[in-house]
N, CA, C and O atoms as a DFTB+ gen file, in Angstrom:
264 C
 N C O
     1  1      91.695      98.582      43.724
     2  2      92.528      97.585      43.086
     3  2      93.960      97.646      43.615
     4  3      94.754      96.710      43.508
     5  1      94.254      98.924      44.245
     6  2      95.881      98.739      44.927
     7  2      96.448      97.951      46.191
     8  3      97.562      97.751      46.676
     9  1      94.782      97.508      46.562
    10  2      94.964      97.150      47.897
    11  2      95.269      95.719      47.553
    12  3      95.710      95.293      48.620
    13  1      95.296      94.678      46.653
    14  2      95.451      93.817      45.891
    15  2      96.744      93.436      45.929
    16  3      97.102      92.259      45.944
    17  1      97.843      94.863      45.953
    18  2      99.139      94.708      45.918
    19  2      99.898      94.326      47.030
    20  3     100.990      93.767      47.130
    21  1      98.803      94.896      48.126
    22  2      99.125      94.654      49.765
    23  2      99.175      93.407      49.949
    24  3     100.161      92.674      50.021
    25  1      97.686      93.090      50.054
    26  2      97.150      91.764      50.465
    27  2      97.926      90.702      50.181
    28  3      98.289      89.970      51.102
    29  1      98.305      90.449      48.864
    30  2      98.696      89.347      48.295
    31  2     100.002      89.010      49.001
    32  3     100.371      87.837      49.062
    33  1     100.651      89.912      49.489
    34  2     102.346      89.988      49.475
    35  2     102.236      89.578      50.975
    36  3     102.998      88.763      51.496
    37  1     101.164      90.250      51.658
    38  2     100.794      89.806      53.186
    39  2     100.546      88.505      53.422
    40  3     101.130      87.851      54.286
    41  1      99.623      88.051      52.623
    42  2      98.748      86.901      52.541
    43  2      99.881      85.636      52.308
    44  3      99.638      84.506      52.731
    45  1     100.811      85.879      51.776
    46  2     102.623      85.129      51.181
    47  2     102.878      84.630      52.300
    48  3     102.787      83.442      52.609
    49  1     103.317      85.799      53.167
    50  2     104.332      86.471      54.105
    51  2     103.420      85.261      55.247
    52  3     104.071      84.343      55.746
    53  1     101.557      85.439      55.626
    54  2     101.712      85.041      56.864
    55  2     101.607      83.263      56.768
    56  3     101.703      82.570      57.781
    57  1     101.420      82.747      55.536
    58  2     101.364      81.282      54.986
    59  2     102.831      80.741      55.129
    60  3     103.261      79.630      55.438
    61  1     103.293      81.628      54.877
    62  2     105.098      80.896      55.107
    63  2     105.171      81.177      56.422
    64  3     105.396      80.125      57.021
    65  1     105.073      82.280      57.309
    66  2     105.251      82.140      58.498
    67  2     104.346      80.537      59.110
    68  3     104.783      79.571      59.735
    69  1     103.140      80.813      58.652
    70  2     102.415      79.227      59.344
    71  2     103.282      78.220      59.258
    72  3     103.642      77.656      60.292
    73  1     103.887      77.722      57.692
    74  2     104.502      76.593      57.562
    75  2     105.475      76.738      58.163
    76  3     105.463      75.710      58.839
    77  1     106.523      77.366      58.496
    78  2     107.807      77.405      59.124
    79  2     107.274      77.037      60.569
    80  3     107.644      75.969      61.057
    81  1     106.284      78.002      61.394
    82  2     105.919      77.029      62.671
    83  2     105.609      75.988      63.045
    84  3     105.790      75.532      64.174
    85  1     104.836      75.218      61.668
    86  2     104.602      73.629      61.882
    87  2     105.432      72.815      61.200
    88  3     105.213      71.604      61.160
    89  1     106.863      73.580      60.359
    90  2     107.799      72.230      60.489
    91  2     109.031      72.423      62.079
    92  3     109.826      71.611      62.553
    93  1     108.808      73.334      62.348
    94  2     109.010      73.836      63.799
    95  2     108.841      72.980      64.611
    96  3     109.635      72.190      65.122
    97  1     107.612      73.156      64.762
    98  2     106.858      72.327      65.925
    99  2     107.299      70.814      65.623
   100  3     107.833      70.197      66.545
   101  1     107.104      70.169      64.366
   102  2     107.027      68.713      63.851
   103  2     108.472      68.123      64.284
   104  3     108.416      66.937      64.609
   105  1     109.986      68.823      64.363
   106  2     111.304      69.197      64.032
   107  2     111.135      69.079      65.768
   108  3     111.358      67.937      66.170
   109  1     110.859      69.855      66.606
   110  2     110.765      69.629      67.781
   111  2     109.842      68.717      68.342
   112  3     109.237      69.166      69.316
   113  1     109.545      67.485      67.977
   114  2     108.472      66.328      68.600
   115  2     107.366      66.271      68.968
   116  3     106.682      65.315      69.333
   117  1     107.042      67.946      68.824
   118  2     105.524      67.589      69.048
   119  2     104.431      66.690      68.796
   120  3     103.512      66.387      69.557
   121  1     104.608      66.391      67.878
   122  2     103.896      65.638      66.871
   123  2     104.063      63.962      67.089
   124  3     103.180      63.186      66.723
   125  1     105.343      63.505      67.751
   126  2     105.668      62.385      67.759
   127  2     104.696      61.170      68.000
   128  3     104.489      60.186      67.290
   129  1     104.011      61.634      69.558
   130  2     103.016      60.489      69.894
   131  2     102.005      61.167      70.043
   132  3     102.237      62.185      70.697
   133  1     100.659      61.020      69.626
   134  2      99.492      61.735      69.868
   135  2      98.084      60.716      70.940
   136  3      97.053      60.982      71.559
   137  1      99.018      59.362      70.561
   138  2      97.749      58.640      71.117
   139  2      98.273      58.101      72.113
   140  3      97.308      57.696      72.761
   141  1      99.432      57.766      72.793
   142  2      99.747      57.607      74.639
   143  2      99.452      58.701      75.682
   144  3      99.264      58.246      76.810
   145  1      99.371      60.012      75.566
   146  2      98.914      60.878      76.043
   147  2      97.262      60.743      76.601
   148  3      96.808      61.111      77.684
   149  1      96.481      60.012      75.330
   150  2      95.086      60.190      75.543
   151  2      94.652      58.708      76.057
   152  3      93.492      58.401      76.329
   153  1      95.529      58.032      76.127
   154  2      94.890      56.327      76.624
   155  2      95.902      56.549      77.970
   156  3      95.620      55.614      78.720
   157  1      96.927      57.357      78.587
   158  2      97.477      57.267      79.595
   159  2      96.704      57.715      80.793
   160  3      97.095      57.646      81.958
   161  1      95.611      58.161      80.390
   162  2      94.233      58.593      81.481
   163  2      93.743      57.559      81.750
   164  3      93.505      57.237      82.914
   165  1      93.502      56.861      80.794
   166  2      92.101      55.313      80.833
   167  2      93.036      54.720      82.173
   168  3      92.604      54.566      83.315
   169  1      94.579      54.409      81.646
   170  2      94.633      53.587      82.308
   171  2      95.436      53.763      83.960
   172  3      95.832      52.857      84.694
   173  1      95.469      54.817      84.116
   174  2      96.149      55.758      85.470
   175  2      95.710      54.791      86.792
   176  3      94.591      54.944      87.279
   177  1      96.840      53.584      87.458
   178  2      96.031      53.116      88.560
   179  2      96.898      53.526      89.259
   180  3      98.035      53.940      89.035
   181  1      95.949      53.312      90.675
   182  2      96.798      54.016      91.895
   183  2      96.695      52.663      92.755
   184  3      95.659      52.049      93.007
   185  1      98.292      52.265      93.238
   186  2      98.405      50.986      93.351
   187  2      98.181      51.207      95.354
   188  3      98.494      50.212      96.010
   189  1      97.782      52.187      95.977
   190  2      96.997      52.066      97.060
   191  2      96.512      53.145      97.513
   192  3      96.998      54.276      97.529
   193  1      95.449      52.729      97.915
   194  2      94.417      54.097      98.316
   195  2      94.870      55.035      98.500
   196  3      96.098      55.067      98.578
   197  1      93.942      56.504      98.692
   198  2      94.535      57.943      99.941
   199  2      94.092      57.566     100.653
   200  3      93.078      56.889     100.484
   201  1      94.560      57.778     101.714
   202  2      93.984      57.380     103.430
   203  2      92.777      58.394     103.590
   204  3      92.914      59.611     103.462
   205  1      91.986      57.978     103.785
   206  2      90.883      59.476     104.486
   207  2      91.715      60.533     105.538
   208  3      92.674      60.234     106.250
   209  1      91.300      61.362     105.460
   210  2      91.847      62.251     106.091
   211  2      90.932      62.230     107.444
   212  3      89.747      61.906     107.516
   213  1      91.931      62.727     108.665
   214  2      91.410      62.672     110.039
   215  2      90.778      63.741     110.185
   216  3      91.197      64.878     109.970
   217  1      89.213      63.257     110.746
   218  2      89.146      64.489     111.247
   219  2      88.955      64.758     112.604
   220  3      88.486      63.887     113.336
   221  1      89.333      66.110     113.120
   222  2      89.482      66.243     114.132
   223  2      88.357      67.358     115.309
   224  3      87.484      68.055     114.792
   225  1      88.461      67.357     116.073
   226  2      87.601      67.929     116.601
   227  2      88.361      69.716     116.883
   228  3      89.515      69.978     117.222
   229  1      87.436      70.496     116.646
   230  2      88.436      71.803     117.226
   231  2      88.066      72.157     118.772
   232  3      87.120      72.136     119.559
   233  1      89.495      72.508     118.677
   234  2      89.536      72.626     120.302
   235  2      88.428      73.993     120.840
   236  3      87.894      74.868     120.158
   237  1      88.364      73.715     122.427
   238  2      87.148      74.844     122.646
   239  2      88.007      75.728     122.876
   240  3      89.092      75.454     123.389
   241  1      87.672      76.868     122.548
   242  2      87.935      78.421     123.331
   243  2      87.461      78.453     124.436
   244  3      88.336      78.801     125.228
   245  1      86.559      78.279     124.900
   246  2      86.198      78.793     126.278
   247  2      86.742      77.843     127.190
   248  3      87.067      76.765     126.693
   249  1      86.911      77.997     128.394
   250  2      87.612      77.597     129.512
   251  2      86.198      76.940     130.148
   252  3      85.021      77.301     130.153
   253  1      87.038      75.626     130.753
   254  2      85.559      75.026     131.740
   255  2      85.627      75.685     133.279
   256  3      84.560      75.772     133.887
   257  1      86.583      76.046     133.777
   258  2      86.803      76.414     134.567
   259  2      86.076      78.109     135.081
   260  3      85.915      78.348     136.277
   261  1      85.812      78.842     134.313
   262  2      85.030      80.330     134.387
   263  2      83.687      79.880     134.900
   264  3      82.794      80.703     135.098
């Protein structure tokens, strides 16, 4: 039953710590926009292609000449 005395005072302690981080967080904007983030994917255009990349041949090591 003493451990009762712990807990409770702990159990205080880490609930106020939670709330203080999420008026924290809320206070710093996190929170502001939640849904341009997730529709700014849908609509991501790329107004001209990547070029393919060249490819090239590698050069020989050996000599024609040997």
């Amino acid at each position: 039953m003493d451990i009762i005395y712990v807990l409770i005072p702990l159990s205080i302690l880490l609930i106020s710590i939670a709330v203080l981080v999420f008026f924290w967080a809320v206070k710093g904007g996190q929170f502001d926009d939640l849904d341009s983030p997730a529709h700014r994917i849908l609509f991501d255009d790329d107004d001209e292609p990547q070029p393919a990349p060249e490819q090239t041949k590698p050069a020989d090591k050996k000599s024609s000449d040997d």
